[in-house]
C-alpha positions in Angstrom: 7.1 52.2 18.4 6.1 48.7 18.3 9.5 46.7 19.2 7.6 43.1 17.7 7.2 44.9 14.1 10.7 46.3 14.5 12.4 42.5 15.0 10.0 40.5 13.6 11.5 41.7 9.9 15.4 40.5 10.5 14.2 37.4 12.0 12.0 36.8 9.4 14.7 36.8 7.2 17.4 35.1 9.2 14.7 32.4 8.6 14.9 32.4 5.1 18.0 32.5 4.9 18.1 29.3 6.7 15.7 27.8 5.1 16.9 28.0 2.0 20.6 27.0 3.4 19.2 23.8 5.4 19.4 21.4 2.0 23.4 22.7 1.2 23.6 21.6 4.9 21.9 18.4 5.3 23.7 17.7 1.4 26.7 18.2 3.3 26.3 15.8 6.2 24.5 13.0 4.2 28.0 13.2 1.6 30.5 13.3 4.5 28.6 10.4 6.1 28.5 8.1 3.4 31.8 8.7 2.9 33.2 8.2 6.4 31.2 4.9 6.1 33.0 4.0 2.8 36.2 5.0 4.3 35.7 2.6 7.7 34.9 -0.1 4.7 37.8 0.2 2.7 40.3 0.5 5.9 38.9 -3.1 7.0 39.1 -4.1 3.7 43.2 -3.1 3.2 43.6 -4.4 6.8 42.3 -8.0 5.7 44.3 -8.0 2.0 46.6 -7.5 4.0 46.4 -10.4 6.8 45.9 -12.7 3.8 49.3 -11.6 2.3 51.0 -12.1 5.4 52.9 -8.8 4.7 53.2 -8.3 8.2 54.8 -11.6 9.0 57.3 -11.1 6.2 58.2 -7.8 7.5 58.7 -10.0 11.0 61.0 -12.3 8.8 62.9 -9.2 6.8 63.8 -7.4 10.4 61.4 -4.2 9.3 59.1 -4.6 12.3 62.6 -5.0 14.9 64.2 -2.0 13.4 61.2 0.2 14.5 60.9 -1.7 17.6 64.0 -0.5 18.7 62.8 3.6 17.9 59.6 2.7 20.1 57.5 1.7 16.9 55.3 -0.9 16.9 55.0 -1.2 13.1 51.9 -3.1 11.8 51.6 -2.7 7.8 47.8 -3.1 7.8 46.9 -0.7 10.2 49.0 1.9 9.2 47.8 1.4 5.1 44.2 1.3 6.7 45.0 4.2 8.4 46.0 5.8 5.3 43.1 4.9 3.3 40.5 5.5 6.1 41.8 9.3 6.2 42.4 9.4 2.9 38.4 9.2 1.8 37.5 11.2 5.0 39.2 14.2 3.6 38.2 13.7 0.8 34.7 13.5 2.0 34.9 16.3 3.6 36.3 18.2 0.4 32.8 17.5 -1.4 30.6 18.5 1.7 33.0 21.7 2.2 32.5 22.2 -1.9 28.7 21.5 -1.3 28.1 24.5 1.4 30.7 26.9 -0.7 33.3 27.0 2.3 36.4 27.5 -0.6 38.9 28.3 1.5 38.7 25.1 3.2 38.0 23.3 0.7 41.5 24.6 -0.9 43.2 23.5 2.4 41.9 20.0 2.2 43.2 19.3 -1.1 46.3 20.5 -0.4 46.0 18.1 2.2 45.3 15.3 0.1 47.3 16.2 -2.8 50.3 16.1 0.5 49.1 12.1 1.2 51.4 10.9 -1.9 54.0 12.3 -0.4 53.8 10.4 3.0 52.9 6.9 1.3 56.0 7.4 -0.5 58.0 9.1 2.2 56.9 5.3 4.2 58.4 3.1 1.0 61.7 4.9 1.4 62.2 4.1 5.0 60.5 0.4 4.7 63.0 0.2 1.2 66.0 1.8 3.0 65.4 -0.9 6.1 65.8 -3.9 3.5 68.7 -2.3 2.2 70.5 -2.3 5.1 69.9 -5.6 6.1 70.8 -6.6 3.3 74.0 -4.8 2.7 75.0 -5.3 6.4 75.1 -9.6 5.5 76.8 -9.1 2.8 79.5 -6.7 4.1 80.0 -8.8 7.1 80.3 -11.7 5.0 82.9 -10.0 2.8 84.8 -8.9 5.5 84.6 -11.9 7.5 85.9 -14.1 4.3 89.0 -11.6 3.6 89.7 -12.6 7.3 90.0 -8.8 8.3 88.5 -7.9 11.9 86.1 -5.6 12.7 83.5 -7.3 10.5 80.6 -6.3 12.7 81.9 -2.8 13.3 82.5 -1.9 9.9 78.4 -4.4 8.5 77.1 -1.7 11.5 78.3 1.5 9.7 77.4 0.5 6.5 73.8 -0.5 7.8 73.2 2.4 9.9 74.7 4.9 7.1 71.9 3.5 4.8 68.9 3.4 7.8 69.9 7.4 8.3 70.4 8.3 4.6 67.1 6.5 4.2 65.7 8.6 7.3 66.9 12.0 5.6 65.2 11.2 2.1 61.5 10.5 3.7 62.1 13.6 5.5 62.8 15.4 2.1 60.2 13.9 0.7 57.9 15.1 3.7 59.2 18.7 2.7 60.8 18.9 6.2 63.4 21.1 6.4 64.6 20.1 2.8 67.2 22.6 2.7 69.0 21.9 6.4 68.5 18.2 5.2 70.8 18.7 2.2 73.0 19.8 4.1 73.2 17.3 6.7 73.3 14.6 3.9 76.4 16.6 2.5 77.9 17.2 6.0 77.6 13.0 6.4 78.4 11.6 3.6 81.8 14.2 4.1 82.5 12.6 7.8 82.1 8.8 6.6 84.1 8.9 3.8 86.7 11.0 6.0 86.7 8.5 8.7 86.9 5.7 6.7 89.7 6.9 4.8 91.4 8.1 8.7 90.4 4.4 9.4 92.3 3.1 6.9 95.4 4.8 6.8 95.8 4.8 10.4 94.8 1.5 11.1 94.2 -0.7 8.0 97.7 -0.4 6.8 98.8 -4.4 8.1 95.4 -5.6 7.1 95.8 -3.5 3.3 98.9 -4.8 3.0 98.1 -8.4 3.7 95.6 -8.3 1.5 97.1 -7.2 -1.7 100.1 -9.7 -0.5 97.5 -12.4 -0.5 96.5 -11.0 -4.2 99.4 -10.8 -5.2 100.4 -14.7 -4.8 96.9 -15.4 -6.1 97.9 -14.3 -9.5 101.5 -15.2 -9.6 99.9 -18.6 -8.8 97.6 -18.3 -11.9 100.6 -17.7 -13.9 
């Protein structure tokens, strides 16, 4: 038997076969190139919109950046959008070379990928929103407090920040699809043990401050009569 005759048929078409998948191939690498390319070009291009915004600096001046500072998260706005977009039209590259060579199953996994990106932008809105928040509440409840004359100012401006930062926290994880079920629950389970500690907090030992208080309203509008 003549072994060269015998091999010379399945190589042959092995052959073809690549041959005639070499164009799907270079298709694919030609599309995911240009579109890692475009990709790198739009990243730069977010990263300098947003250097001439100066988002960063206001998120410097708004207390965003210090907050994750203080988790170990150096939070720069431009990278992390640029970050976003750059991956963003990589996988979505890749989607249209994975279409081009007829790999479906991973071209299925990729966009569920993509169609999942939403969720993190928005997920990142909620904490960055939730952060301003509680800056914000946390003035104005230490103002409040410190204008009724009532102590604690800081203590109670530091639960009511912190409440909204975690609250915040639990809704980007919902919005993640993390554990959206135990989350709920935790939520329920909080927003239980503040209001119950508040209200432990003031019967136990607001009393003398409540009752000052409504003394102090109550003059007020005998004086207005």
């Amino acid at each position: 038997m003549d072994f060269t005759n015998v091999l010379q048929g399945p190589v042959l078409e092995m052959w073809d076969i690549v041959l005639a998948y070499l164009p799907n191939l270079l298709g694919a690498v030609i599309v995911f190139l240009i579109g890692v390319i475009v990709a790198l070009v739009l990243r730069s291009v977010v990263e300098q919109v947003i250097k001439l915004l100066r988002i960063d600096d206001l998120a410097q001046k708004l207390e965003i950046r210090s907050q994750f500072e203080r988790f170990g998260v150096s939070l720069h706005i431009g990278h992390l959008l640029g970050w976003i977009v750059k991956w963003f039209f990589v996988i979505v590259a890749l989607i249209a070379a994975t279409d081009i060579l007829g790999w479906e199953q991973l071209t299925s996994y990729l966009q569920e990928i993509v169609l999942f990106i939403p969720n993190v932008v928005i997920a990142v809105i909620i904490l960055l929103a939730g952060i301003l928040l509680a800056n914000f509440v946390q003035r104005v409840v230490k103002s409040a407090v410190e204008a009724a004359k009532l102590t604690s100012a800081s203590f109670l401006s530091g639960v009511a920040k912190w409440a909204i930062l975690i609250f915040s926290f639990m809704a980007a994880l919902v919005q993640l699809e993390i554990a959206p079920d135990l989350i709920r629950v935790l939520f329920t389970g909080l927003v239980f043990m503040i209001a119950l500690a508040g209200g432990l907090a003031f019967g136990l030992g607001g009393r003398e401050q409540a009752g000052k208080l409504l003394e102090r309203l109550r003059k007020d509008i005998s004086s207005d009569r």
